[in-house]
C-alpha angles and dihedrals in degrees: 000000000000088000083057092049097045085049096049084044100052099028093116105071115072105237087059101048099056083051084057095052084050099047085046101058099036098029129237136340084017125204123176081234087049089074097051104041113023100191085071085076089061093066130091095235079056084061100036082059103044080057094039076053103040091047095059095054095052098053084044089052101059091031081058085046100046097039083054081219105188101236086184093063091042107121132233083264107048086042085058106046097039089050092047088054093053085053089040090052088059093063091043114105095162106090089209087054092058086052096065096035089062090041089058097050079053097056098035086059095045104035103046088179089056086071096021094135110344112066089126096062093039090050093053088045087050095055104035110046129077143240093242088052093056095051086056086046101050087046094042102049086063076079130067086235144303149275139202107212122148096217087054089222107184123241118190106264103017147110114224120210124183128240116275091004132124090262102057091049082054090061094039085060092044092047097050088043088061094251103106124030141173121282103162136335123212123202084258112040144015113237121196136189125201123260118252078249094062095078101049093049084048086057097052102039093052134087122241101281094016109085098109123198141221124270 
């Protein structure tokens, strides 16, 4: 009963609403793994994600309300995007995930040109990379791009990762997501800039203050 509740109170934003839909097709707590295999909603993490979940609607829900956001004028764009973040958020384990997740329906209701034309790509972006890749990311884009090279020599305005490190499988995931792609390779090293993608992803998945830029 208090999912119900939660649904019927915060059905009129959109985000919501689409979870709603969702809650109200799978049951609840709801998991993508839950419909395929229905003993999953016996376990507790079943039930620590339906509250991880439930929590960030709720927080979506009264941002939508205060910031009096116009859910009528919201384009086809910002409506996808927004609505692939709220399925995205039920196969999301990773709290900090969640984070940016909400900030991105935020921004995505507040900033149209942030979708304007690539909420495919962005949606995908949003779903399939982690929470550890984004660290890497935030830290990384201070930086004009980045090179593998195992003596770590340094090059003005980039961040140096060694060979078979985290780092680098960092850079493997941001480079099959779109984010990161080859500029030039020297016998010695691999150097990458960062997709015209990267800033505005940057700009969605980032709190107010914290969108850092290259150096």
């Amino acid at each position: 009963m208090h999912n119900k509740t939660f649904i019927e109170k915060a059905a009129s934003s959109m985000p919501a609403s689409l979870a709603a839909n969702a809650v109200s097709a799978f049951g609840s707590p709801f998991t993508p793994w839950a419909a395929f295999a229905p003993f999953l909603l016996q376990t507790m993490a079943s039930k620590r994600q339906s509250e991880r979940v439930e929590k960030m609607l709720t927080e979506l829900a009264q941002a939508v309300s205060e910031l009096q956001i116009d859910m009528h004028t919201i384009s086809d764009d910002q409506y996808k995007l927004a609505g692939e973040c709220v399925v995205a958020a039920f196969s999301t384990v990773d709290q900090r995930k969640l984070d940016h997740i909400r900030n991105v329906v935020l921004h995505t209701l507040l900033k149209p040109e942030l979708s304007l034309d690539n909420s495919d790509a962005l949606g995908r972006l949003i779903r399939d990379i982690s929470a550890a890749e984004v660290v890497f990311l935030l830290d990384a884009f201070r930086y004009e791009g980045v090179s593998i090279d195992a003596e770590l020599t340094p090059i003005a305005g980039r961040l140096m990762v060694k060979p078979n490190s985290p780092d680098e499988l960092h850079i493997g995931g941001l480079i099959r997501l779109g984010l990161l792609y080859s500029r030039s390779t020297n016998w010695d090293s691999m150097m990458y800039e960062w997709s015209p993608l990267t800033a505005k992803f940057i700009a969605l998945i980032s709190s107010p203050n914290e969108s850092p830029q290259p150096i």
